[in-house]
N, C-alpha and C positions, 0 to 999 in steps of 0.2 A: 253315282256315288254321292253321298249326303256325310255332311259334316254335320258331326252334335258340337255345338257350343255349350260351355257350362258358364252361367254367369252367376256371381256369388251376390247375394243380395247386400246390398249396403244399410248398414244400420247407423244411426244418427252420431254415434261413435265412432266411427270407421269417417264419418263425411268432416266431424267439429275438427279427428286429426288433419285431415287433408288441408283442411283454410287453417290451421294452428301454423304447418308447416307451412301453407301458402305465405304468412306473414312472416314468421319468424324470418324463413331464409332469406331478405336481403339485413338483416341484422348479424345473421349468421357469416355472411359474406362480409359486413363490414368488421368482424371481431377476426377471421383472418388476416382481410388488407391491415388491421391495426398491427395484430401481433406478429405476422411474419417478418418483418422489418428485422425485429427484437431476434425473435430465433434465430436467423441467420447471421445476423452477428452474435449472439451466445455460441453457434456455432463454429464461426471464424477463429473468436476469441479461446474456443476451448481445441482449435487443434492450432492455433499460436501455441500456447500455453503447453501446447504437449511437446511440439518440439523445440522450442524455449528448455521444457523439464529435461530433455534429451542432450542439448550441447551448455546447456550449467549458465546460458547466457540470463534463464531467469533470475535465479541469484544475484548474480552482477546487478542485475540491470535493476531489481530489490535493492540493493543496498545503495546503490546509486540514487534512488529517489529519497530513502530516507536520510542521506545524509543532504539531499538538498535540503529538504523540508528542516535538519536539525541544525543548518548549517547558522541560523541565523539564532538561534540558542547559544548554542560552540561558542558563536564571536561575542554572544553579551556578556559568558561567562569567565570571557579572558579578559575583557574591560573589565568587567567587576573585579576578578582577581589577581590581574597586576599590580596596581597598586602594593594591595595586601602584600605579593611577593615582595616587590621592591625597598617595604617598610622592613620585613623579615631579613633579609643579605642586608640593609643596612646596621638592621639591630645587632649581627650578627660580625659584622663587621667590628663594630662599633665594642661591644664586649669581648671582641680578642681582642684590641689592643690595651695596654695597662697605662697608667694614671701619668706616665712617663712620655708615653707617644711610640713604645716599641711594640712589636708587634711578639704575642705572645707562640707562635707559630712561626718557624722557616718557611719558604714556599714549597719545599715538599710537606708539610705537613705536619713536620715532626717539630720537639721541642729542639729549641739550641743548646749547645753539648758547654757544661762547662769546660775552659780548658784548666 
């Protein structure tokens, strides 16, 4: 019994791919080791995120960062505008009473009744 072997001849095209791939592939290999890091955690990160979207804890836990990030806004704009207020309830103050030292207002609110 005899085997035919069929061998495909190689042409200079067929030989430039084989040393292309010869070289390439440990560049090849190191654009894996680079990016698999990344994917895997995009991956972790995307089935957090999914069940986060599942128990509403993602929201919370959104609004919870942005009010840290806003918190220190919040507090300048109450230093800036206390003041402001406290000028206002005094001016306010200040124009209910009349020229006499009475107070144009009872404490409920209402005017005094003549009798």
């Amino acid at each position: 019994m005899t085997t035919l072997h069929t061998f495909t001849t190689r042409t200079p095209m067929t030989t430039a791919r084989t040393f292309g791939l010869l070289a390439a592939a440990p560049f090849i290999g190191l654009v894996f080791v680079l990016v698999m890091p990344f994917a895997g955690l995009a991956l972790l990160a995307g089935h957090a995120l999914k069940a986060m979207l599942k128990d509403g804890r993602l929201l919370r836990a959104a609004r919870n960062i942005a009010l840290f990030f806003a918190a220190p806004f919040i507090g300048l704009g109450y230093i800036l505008l206390m003041p402001l207020a406290g000028l206002a309830a005094l001016a306010w103050i200040a124009l209910r009473t009349t020229p006499t030292g009475e107070h144009t207002t009872t404490r409920a609110g209402l005017a005094p009744q003549a009798a």
